[in-house]
N, C-alpha and C positions, 0 to 999 in steps of 0.2 A: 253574180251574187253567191254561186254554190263556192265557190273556190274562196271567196272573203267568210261567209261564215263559216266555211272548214275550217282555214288561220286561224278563225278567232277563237275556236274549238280548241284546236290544234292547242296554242297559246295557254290558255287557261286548262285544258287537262294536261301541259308541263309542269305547271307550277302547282298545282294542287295535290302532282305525283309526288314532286321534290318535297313538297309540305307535309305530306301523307307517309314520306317513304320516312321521313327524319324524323315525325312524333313516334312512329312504329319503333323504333329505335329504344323506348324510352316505355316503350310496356310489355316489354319482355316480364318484370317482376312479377304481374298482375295473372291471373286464371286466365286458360287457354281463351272459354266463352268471353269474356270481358275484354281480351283484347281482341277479340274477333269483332266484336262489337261494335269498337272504337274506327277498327279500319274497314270495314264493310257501311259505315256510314259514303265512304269516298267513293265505294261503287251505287248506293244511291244517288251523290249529288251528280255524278258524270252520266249515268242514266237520264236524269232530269236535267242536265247543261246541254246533252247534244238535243234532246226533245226544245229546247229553247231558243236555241243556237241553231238548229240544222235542222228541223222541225222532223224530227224523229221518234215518231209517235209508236206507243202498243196498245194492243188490246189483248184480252186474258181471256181465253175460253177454261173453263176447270178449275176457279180458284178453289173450288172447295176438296180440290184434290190436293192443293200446296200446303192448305190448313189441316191437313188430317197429320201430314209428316213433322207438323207442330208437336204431336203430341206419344206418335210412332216414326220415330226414323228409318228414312228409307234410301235406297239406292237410285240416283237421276238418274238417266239415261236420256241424255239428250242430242238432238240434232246440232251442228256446228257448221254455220256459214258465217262467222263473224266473230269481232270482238267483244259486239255490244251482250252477248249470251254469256259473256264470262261474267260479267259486269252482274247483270240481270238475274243470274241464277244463282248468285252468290246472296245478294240482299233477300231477295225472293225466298227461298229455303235455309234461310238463315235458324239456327246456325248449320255451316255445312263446311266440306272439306272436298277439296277440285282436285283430279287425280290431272299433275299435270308435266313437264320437262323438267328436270331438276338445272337446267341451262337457265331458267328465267330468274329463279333464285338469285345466279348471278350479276342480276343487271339492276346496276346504282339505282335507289330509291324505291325504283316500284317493286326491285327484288324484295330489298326490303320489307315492304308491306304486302305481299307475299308471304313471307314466314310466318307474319303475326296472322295472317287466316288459316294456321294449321292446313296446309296440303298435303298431298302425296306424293312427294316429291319422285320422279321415276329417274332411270338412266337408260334411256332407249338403246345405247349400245351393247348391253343385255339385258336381253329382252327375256332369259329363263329367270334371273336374279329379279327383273321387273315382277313377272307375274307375280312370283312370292312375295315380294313386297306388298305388290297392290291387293293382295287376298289377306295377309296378316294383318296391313296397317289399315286398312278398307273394315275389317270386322272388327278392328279394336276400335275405329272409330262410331262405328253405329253401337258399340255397349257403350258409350262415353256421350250416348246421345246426338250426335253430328250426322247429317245427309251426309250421305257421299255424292259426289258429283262426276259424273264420267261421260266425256264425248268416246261413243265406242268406235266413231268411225276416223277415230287417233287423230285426226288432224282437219283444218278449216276443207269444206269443201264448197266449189263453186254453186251456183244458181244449175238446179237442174241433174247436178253429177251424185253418185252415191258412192260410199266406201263402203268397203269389208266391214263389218261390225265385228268385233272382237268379244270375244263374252267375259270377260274379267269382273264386266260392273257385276253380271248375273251371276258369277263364282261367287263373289262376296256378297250378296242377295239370298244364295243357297247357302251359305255356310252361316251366315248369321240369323237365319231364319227369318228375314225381313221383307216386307214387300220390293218391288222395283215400280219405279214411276215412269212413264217414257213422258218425252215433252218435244213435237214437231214444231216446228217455227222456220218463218221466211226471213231471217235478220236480212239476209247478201241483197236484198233488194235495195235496202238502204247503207247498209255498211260493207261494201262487200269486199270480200275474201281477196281477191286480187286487185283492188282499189285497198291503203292505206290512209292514203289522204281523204279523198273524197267522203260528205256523208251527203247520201241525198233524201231528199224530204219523202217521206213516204208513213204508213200504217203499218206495224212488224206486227204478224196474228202471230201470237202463242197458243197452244192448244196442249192443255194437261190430263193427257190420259188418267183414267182409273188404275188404282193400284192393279199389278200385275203379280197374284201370288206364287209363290215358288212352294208350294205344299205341293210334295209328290212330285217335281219337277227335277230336271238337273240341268246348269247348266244351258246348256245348246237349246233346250228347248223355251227357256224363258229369254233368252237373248234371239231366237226366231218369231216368237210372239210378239214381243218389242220394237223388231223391226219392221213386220207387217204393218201393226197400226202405225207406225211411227212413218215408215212409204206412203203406206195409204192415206193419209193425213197429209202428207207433204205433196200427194198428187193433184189435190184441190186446192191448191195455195197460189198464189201469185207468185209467176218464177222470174218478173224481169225486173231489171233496177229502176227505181222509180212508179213503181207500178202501186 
C-alpha cells in the first residue's frame, strides 16, 4: 500500500505541477503579492494531497508566533529534512520569499511557479557574489513586507545528522532590523531526504520558536542562538521514519 499511494501522489503532484507551472506563466502582469497568492495555493493543495493520500499528517506547536510575522516580517530560519517544509513554509508565512538554487528556476513547470513566488535566487558556484545577493535581496524583501525563508543548514539533511548553519538568514535579520523566527520539525520521518518516492504515514511536529531579536546582536551570535533552540528542540523529536 505505501508504494500505491506514493504513485498515486506521485501522479497527481505531476499534473498539478504542469497545471500550476503553465497558469504561473500568465500572472507575471499582476503585483508580486497576487501572484504569490495564486501559486502558493498549489503548496497548500500538495500539503493536504499527501496528508490524504499518504497519511501525512502535522501538528503546530507556536502558531501565535507565525501570526505575529503577519503583521512584522521576519526572517525563517528553519530546519530541512524534506520537501514537504518547502511546501509548508511557503503557505504557512505567506507572504514570504525562500532563499533557494537558481538551478531549480530551470526546471519546466515547477521552475516556473517558482519565479511567481518571488525567491532568492542564488548561484552556489559563488558563494562571495551569493552572500551579497542574499543580504541585498533578503533586506529589500522584508521593506516590501515578505518573510524570508532560509534553511541555513543549505541543503536537506537526514534523520538524526546536522549541518553548519550558515548565518546569512541572521545578516539579513541584522541589517534589516527585524526579528528571526527559528522553526525545528521532524518532516524526514515521513518524507525523507534520501527516499524521493516514498511518503510514509506518520505525525510531522512543527515547533515555532519565539521571535529571536537581533537588538544589539551581530550576526554569529543570533545565528548561535537559533541553533541551540533549534538542536534542542530537534533532540526531543521523533528521529525514525515512520515513527
Amino acid at each position: 500500500m505505501l508504494y500505491f499511494r506514493s504513485s498515486i501522489f506521485a501522479v497527481i503532484y505531476f499534473c498539478t505541477t504542469v497545471t500550476y507551472g503553465t497558469i504561473s506563466v500568465f500572472t507575471w502582469l499582476l503585483p508580486a503579492k497576487a501572484r504569490h497568492r495564486i501559486i502558493v495555493s498549489w503548496t497548500h493543495f500538495i500539503v493536504f494531497l499527501v496528508k490524504v493520500i499518504c497519511g501525512v499528517r502535522y501538528q503546530i506547536h507556536g502558531m501565535e508566533n507565525i501570526l505575529r510575522t503577519k503583521t512584522q516580517p521576519a526572517v525563517v530560519l528553519s530546519k530541512h529534512q524534506s520537501t514537504w517544509e518547502t511546501l509548508f513554509l511557503q503557505g504557512s508565512f505567506w507572504p514570504a520569499s525562500t532563499i533557494l538554487k537558481k538551478e531549480l528556476l530551470d526546471i519546466p513547470f515547477f521552475g516556473w511557479g517558482l519565479r511567481a513566488l518571488y525567491p532568492i535566487a542564488i548561484d552556489r558556484s559563488d558563494p562571495k557574489n551569493a552572500l551579497r545577493q542574499v543580504k541585498s535581496e533578503g533586506t529589500k524583501r522584508i521593506a516590501e513586507g515578505f518573510n524570508v525563508i532560509i534553511f541555513p543548514e543549505g541543503t536537506r539533511m537526514k534523520l538524526k545528522e546536522k549541518g553548519k548553519y550558515a548565518r546569512s538568514g541572521a545578516d539579513i535579520a541584522c541589517t534589516a532590523g527585524c526579528d528571526v523566527i527559528p522553526v525545528a520539525m521532524n518532516s524526514g520521518i515521513c518524507w525523507p531526504a534520501e527516499e524521493k518516492f516514498r511518503k510514509y504515514p506518520g505525525v510531522i511536529q512543527v515547533i515555532v520558536g519565539e521571535p529571536i531579536s537581533t537588538e544589539g546582536k551581530n550576526s554569529k551570535q543570533v545565528t548561535a542562538e537559533a541553533e541551540a533552540w533549534i538542536e534542542d528542540q530537534m533532540a526531543r523529536l521523533p528521529q525514525e521514519i515512520g515513527e
